[in-house]
C-alpha positions as CSV (number, residue, x, y, z in Angstrom):
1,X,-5.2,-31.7,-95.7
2,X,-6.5,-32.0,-99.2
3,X,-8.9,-35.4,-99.9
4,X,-6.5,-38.2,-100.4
5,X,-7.1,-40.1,-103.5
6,X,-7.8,-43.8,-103.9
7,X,-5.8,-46.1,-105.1
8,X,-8.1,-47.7,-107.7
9,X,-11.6,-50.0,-107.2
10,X,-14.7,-48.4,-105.7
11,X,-15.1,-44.8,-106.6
12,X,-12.9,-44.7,-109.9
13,X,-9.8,-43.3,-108.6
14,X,-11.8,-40.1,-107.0
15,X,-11.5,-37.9,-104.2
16,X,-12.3,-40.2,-100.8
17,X,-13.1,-37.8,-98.0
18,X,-11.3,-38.0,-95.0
19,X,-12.3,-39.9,-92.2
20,X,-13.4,-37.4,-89.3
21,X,-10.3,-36.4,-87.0
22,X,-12.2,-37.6,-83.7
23,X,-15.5,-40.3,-84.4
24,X,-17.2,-41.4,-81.0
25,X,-20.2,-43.9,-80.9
26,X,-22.0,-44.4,-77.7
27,X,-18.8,-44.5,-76.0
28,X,-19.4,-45.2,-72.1
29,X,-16.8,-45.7,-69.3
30,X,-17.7,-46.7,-66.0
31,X,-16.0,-47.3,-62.7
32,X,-18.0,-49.9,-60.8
33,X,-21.5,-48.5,-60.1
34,X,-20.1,-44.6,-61.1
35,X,-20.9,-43.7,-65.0
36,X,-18.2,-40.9,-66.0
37,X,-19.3,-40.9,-69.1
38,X,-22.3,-42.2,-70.8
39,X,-23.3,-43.2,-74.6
40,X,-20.8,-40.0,-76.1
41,X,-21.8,-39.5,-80.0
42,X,-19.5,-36.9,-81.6
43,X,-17.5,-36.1,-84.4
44,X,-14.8,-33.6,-84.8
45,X,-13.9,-32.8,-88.8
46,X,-10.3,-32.0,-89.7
47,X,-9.5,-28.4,-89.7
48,X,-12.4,-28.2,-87.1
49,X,-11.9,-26.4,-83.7
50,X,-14.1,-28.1,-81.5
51,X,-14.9,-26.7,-77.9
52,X,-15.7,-29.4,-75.0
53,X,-16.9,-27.5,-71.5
54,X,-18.2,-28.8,-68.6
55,X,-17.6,-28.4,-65.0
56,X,-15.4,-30.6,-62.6
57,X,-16.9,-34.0,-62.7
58,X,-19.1,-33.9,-65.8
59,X,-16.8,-36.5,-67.9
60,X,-14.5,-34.2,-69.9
61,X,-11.1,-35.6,-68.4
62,X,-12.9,-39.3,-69.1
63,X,-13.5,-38.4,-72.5
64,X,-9.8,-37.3,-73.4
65,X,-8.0,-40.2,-71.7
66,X,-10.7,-42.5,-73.8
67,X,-9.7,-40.9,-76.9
68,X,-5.7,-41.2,-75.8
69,X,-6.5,-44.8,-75.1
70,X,-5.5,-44.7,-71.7
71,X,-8.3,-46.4,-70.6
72,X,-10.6,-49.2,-72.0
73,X,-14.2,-48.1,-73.1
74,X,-16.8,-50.3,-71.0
75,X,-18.9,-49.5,-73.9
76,X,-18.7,-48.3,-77.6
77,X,-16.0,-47.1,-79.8
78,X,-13.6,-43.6,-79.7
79,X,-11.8,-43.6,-83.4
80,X,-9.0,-40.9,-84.5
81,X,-8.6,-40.7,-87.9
82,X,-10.9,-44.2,-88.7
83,X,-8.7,-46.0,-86.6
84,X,-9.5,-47.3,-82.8
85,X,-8.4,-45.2,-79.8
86,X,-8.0,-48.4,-77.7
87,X,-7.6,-51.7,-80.4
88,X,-4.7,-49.9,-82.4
89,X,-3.2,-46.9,-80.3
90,X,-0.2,-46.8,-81.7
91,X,-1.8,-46.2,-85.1
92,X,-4.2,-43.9,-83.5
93,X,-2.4,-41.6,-82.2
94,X,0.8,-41.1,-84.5
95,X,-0.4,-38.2,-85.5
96,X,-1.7,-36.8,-82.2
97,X,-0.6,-33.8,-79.8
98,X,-1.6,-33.3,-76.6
99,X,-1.5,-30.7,-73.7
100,X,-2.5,-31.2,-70.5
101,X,-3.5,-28.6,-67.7
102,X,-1.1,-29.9,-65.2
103,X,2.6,-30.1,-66.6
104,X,4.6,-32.9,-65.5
105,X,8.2,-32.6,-66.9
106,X,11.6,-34.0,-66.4
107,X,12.8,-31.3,-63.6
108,X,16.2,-31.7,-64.2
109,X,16.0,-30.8,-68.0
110,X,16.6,-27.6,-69.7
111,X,13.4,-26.8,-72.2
112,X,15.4,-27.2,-74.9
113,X,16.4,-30.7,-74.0
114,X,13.0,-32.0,-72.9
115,X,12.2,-30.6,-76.8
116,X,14.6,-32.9,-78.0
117,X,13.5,-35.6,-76.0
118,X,9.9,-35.2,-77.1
119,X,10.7,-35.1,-80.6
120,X,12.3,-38.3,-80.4
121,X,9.5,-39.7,-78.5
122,X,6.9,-38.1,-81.5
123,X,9.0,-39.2,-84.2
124,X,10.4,-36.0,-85.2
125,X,8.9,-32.3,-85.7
126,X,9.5,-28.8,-87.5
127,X,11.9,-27.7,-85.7
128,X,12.3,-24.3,-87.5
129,X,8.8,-23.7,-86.4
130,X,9.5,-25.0,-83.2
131,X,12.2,-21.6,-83.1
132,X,9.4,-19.5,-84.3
133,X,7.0,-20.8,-81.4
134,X,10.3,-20.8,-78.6
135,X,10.5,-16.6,-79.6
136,X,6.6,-15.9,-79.8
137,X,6.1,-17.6,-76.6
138,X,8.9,-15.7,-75.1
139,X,10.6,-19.1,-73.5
140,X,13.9,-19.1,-71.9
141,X,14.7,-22.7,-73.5
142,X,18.3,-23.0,-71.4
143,X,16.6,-23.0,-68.0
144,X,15.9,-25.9,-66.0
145,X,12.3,-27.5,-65.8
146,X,12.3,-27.6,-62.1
147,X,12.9,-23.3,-62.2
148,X,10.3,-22.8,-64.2
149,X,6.9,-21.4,-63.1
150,X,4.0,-22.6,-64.0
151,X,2.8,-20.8,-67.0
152,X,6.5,-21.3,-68.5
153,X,6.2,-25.3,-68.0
154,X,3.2,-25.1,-69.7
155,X,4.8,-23.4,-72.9
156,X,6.9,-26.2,-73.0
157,X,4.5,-28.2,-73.2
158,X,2.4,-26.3,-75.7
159,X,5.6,-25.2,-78.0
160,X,6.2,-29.0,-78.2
161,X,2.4,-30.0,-79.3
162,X,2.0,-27.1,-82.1
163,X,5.5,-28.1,-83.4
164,X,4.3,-32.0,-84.2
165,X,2.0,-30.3,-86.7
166,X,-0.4,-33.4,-85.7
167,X,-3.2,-33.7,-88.0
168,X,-5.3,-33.4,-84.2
169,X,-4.4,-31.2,-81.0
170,X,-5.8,-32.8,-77.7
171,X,-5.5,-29.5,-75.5
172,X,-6.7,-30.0,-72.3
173,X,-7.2,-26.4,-70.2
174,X,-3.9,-25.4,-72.3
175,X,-3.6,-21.6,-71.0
176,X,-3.8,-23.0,-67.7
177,X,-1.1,-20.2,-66.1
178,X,-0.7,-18.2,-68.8
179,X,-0.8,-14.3,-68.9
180,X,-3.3,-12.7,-71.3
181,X,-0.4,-11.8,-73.6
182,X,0.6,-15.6,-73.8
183,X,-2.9,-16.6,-74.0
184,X,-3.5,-14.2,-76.9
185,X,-0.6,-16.0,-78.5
186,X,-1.9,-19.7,-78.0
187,X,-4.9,-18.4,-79.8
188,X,-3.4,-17.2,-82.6
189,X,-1.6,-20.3,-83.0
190,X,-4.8,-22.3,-82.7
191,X,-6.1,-20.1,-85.6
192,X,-3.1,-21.0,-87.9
193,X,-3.5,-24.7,-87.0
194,X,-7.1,-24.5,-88.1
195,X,-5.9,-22.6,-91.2
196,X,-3.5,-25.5,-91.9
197,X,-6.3,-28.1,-91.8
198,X,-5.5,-29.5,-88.1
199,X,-8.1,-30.2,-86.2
200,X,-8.3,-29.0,-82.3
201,X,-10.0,-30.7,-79.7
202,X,-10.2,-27.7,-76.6
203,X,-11.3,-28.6,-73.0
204,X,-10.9,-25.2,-70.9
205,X,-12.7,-23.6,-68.4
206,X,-12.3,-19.8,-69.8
207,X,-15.3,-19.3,-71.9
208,X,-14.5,-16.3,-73.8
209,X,-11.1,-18.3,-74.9
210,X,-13.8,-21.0,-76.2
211,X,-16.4,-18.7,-77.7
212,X,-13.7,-17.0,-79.8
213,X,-11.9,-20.0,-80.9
214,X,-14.3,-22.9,-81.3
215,X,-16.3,-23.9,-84.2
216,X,-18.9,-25.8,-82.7
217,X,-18.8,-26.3,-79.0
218,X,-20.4,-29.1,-76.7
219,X,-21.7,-28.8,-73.7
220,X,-21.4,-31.7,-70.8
221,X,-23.6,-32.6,-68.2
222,X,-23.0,-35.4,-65.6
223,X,-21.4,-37.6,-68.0
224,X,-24.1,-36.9,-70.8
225,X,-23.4,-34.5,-73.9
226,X,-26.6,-32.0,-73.3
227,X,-26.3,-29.6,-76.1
228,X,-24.0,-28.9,-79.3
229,X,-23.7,-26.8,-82.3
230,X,-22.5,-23.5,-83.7
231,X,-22.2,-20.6,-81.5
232,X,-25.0,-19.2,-83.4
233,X,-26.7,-22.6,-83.0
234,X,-26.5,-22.3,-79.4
235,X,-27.6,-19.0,-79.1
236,X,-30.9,-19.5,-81.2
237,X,-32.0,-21.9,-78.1
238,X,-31.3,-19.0,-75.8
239,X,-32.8,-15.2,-74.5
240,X,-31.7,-12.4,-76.7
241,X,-31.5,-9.6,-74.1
242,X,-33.1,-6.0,-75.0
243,X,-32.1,-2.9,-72.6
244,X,-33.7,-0.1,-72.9
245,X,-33.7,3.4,-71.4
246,X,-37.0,5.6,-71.8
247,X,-37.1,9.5,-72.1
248,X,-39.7,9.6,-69.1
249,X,-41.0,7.0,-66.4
250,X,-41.0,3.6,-66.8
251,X,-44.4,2.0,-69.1
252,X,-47.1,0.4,-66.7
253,X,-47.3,-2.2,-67.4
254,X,-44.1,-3.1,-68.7
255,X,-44.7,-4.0,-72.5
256,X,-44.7,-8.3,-72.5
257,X,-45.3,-9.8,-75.4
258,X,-45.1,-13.5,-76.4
259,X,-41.9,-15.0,-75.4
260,X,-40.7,-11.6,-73.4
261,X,-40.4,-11.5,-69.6
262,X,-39.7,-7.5,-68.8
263,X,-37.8,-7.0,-65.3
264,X,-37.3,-3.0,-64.3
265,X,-33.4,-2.5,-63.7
266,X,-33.8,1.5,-62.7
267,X,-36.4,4.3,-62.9
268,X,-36.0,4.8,-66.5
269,X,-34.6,1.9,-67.6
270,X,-36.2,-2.1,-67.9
271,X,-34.7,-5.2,-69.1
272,X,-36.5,-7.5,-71.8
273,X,-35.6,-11.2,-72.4
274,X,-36.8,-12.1,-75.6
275,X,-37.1,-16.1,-76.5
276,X,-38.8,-15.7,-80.0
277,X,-38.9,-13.0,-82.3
278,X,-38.0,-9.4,-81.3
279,X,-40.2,-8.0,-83.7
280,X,-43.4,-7.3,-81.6
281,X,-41.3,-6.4,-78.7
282,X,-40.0,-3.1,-81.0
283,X,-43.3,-2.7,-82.2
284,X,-44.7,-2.3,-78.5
285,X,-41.9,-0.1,-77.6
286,X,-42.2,2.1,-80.9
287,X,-45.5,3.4,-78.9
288,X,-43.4,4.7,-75.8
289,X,-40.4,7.3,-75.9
290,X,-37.6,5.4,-76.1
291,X,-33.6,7.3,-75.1
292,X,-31.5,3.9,-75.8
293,X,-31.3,0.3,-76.6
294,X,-28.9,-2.4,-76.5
295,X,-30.0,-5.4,-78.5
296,X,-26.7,-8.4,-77.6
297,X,-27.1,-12.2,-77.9
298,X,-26.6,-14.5,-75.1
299,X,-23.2,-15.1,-74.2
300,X,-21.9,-18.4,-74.0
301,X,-21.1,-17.9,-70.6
302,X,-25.3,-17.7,-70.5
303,X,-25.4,-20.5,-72.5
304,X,-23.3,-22.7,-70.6
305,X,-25.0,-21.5,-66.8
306,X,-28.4,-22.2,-68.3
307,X,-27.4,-25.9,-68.4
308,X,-26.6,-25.9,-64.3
309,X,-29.7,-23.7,-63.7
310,X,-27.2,-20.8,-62.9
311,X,-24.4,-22.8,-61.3
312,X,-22.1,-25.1,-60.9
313,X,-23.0,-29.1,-61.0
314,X,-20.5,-31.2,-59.4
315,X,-21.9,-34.1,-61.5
């Protein structure tokens, strides 16, 4: 959405800029002596697809239901849109979607009639785009909830979000049962949403739906937000990985300099992880006959197992 305009006093009549779409600030919950989540600081711009990983445990299920003002902060503040999650959720969240992993419908409704009933518990949607998203999802709409599978209750649910148009998408692991096809959709609809200025909060568990979706993604640990940024943030902080292949037997030594660790993966072929600059690492190899090399960045799946020292934290 374009900057709305003030109304007169401070700032002449100028452009204000929007309040961010999601504004956290030290926002803690507890549950007697547990901390789910502790002292969050974030902020999600409108139009801004915003990735939020961690693994079971680590606060990201906390965070959401915060946010929906489902439960009561035992410390800071969670603000949609300048208003309070928890003081003022009606105001909060008018112009909020959300999608959760696990689908719980009204089994003996057809899809089209639990669309009608969640437009009139919104407040109304586009319904014409509502059509468009029924056909591109390829949903049976005159089935019954209760003989739906999986993946098809969760178009329901995701057809109804993305036809609110909210200003904000709360998606929580929304291509859980979905095919690739579907889920190739959902992302292309996630790209016209940010195209239209929504913003798109995205808890999921697939990485590679995250890495080529998400603005800036953060990273959970144990209740604690441990790392965030760009993707190209994120992998400055980590190894760039060099492979190479050499016309005759391997070097000996392996060529190491500062910030390299070299690792032989086959009899004519070694493995460099490079923390700083690549540029004396080429230089030592430039002295050896070289066949191949595969220069790639860390993956965020690398990105994100660095965090849990390689695996998973039930934290």
């Amino acid at each position: 959405p374009s900057p709305r305009r003030a109304g007169g006093g401070a700032g002449y009549g100028g452009p204000v800029p929007e309040p961010p779409a999601i504004l956290t600030e030290g926002l803690t919950k507890r549950y007697g002596r547990t901390v789910a989540l502790e002292g969050l600081d974030l902020t999600v711009a409108p139009g801004e697809v915003y990735g939020f990983l961690g693994p079971n445990g680590s606060g990201k299920t906390t965070t959401i239901r915060l946010l929906l003002g489902l439960h009561r902060p035992s410390a800071g503040r969670a603000a949609l849109f300048g208003v309070d999650a928890w003081r003022d959720p009606v105001a909060a969240h008018r112009d909020v979607a959300y999608v959760t992993g696990e689908p719980f419908l009204w089994p003996a409704l057809t899809g089209a009639e639990t669309f009608a009933l969640l437009a009139r518990l919104h407040g109304g949607v586009d319904e014409a785009y509502r059509d468009v998203l029924v056909r591109r999802f390829a949903l049976d709409t005159s089935r019954r909830v209760r003989a739906l599978s999986k993946g098809n209750r969760q178009k329901v649910q995701l057809i109804a979000a993305l036809a609110t148009r909210a200003r904000l998408l709360l998606l929580d692991e929304p291509t859980s049962g979905l095919d690739p096809l579907m889920e190739f959709t959902f992302r292309e609809c996630v790209e016209e949403a940010r195209g239209r200025g929504q913003a798109v909060f995205l808890s999921s568990h697939i990485l590679s739906e995250v890495e080529a979706l998400c603005d800036r993604v953060g990273i959970l640990r144990r209740g604690r937000l441990v790392d965030q940024g760009t993707l190209a943030e994120l992998r400055h902080l980590g190894a760039h990985t060099v492979e190479v292949t050499f016309a005759g037997p391997l070097p000996d030594p392996l060529p190491e300099p500062d910030g390299v660790t070299a690792a032989a993966v086959g009899p004519h072929a070694a493995r460099f992880e490079v923390t700083g600059d690549v540029g004396p690492l080429l230089a030592e190899l430039g002295r050896h006959p070289v066949a191949a090399l595969v220069s790639r960045e860390p993956s965020l799946e690398e990105i994100f197992l660095g965090h849990y020292d390689g695996g998973h934290d039930g934290g």
